[in-house]
N, C-alpha and C positions, 0 to 999 in steps of 0.2 A: 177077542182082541185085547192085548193087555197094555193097559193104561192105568195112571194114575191122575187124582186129581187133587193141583196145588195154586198157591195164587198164581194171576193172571197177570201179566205187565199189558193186557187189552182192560180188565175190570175184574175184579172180583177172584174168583175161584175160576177154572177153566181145565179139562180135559187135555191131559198131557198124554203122546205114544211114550211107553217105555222098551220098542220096539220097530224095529222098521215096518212101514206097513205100505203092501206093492201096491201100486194102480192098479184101479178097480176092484179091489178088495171091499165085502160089504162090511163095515162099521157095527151100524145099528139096524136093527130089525123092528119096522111100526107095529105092532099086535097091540088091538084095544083088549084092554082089559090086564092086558100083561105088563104093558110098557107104555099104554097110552089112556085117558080117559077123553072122551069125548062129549063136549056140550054144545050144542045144536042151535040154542037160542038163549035170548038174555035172560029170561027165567030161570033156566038154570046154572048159569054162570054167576045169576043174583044168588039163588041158592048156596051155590059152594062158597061165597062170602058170607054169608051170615056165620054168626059166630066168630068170624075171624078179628083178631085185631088189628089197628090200621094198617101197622105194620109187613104183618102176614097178609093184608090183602095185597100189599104195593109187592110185596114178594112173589104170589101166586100172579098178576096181572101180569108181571115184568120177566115172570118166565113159561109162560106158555104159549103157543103159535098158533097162528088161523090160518087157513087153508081150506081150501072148497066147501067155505062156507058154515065150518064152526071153528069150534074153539079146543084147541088140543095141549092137553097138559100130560106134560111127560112125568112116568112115574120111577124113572132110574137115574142116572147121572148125566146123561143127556141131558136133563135140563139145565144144566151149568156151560151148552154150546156158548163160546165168545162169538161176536160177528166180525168178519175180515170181510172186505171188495175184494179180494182175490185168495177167499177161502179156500180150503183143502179137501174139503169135503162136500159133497150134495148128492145129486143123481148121476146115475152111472155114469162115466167119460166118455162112454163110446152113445149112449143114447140117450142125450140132454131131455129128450123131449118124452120120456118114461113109456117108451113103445115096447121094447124088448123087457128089459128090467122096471121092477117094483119104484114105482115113482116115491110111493112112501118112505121106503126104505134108505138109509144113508149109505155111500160109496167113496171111497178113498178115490178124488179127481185126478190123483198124479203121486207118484213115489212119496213118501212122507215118513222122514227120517224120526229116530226114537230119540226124546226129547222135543223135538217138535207137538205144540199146541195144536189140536184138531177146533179148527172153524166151521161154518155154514154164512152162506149169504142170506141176510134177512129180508133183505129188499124183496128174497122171493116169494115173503109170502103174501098174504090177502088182505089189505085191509077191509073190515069191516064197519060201518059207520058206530053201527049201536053197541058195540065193542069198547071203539075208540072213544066214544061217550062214555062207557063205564072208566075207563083209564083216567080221561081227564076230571072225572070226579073224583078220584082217589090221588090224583096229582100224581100219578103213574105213565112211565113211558113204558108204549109195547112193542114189541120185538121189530113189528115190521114200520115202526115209526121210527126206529133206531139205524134201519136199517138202508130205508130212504134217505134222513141226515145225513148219516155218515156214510154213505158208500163211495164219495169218492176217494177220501183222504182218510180211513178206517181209523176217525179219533174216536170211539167212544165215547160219552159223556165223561166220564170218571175221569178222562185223561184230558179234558177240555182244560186250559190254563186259566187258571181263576184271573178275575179282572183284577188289577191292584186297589185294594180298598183307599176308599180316599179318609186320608190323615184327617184324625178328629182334634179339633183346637182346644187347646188346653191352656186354659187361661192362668190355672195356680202354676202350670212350667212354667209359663209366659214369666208369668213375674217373680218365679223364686231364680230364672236365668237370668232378668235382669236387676235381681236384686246383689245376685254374686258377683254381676257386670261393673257395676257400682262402686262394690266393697272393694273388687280387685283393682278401681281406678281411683278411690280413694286411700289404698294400702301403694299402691304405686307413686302418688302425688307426696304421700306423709314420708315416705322413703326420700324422695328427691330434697324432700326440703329439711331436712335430718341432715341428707348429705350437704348442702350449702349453708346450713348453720354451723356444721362443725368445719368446713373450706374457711366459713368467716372467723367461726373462733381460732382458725388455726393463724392466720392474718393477723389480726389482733393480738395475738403473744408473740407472731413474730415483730410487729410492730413496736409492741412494749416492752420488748425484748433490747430492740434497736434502741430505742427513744433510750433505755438505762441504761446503754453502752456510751449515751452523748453522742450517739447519731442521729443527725435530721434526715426523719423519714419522707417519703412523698412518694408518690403512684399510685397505682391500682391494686392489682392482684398479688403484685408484685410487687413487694415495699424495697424502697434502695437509699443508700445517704445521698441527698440531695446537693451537698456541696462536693461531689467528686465528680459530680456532673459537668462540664464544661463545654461547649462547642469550639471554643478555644483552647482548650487542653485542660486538663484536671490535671490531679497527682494520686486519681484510682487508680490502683491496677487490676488486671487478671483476673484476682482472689477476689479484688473486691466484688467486682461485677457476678464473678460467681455467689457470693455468701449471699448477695443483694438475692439470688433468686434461688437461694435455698438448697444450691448447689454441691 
């Protein structure tokens, strides 16, 4: 069957058709010794770890399968199968229950176009207790513990959405943000008051300005000669009212 294998948008590496491949077509063939090794009991599954490093154990743990009763580690590309709830691949279509066709052997469950990922359902296989014991010492998930989890909504672990870490308090930001808080309402305040001292010096020459023309000044903001003022009529006019306000 011709396939390639590249990363997986399920986890990791994953088994790709570079070909279309019909229904019922067998995949993969189980032969121990060729394509499978077989361990019986935890002694020897202890054994294949020794020597390993932790690494390589959590690798070896997290790709091999159980099934009636031991522990099967595949020795070809098979062992990079992704797990999907509504896989592509397992026992024959026509007979689920491995009467007719090799129960061990893998089978194309329905048409499966080229580019398409080949799956298996992991839910299918065995748990074992004293197994699952070695896994959870090595802090290891195994296939058919992956495959319980996720068989409804086939998120894998790798693709689970991380929790958002919670913000660590940082007390030197804390205060170098309100130290710039500070500067910039103190750079703010010394602006404003720049600007009203020169509004006031500019008042004051216009005052003294006035005052050395022999005009009497008076008002506010606004300096004006005070004797053209009248509420019974002056002799300002216009002009003057304008010059009064800098007009």
């Amino acid at each position: 069957m011709p396939y390639e294998l590249r990363t997986s948008s399920i986890a990791g590496k994953g088994i790709f058709a570079t070909a279309p491949i019909a229904r019922g077509t067998r995949i993969w063939r189980y032969e121990i010794g060729v394509s499978v090794v077989t361990y019986t009991n935890e002694s020897e599954v202890r054994k294949r770890l020794d020597g390993l490093s932790k690494e390589e154990a959590v690798d070896f743990l997290e790709h091999v399968y159980t099934y009636g009763g031991v522990v099967i580690e595949i020795l070809d590309d098979a062992k990079v199968y992704n797990h999907a709830a509504d896989h592509n691949t397992g026992n024959h279509p026509d007979d689920e229950a491995g009467e007719m066709y090799a129960p061990d052997h893998t089978y194309a469950r329905r048409d499966i176009a080229a580019g398409e990922e080949l799956t298996d359902d992991y839910a299918t296989y065995e748990t074992i207790d004293w197994y699952e014991s070695i896994c959870k010492e090595y802090a290891a998930i195994s296939c058919v513990n992956v495959g319980h989890t996720y068989r409804e909504d086939n998120m894998p672990p790798t693709a689970l959405p991380a929790a958002p870490a919670e913000p660590e308090f940082d007390m030197k930001a804390l205060k170098e943000q309100e130290a710039a808080e500070l500067k910039k309402k103190i750079e703010e305040n010394a602006k404003k008051a720049k600007e009203k001292e020169k509004e006031e010096d500019a008042r004051i020459a216009r005052m003294q300005e006035l005052e050395a023309s022999g005009i009497k000044v008076a008002g506010g903001m606004h300096k004006f000669d005070a004797s053209e003022v009248d509420v019974h009529g002056g002799n300002a006019t216009a002009d003057d009212f304008l010059d009064a306000f800098g007009m």
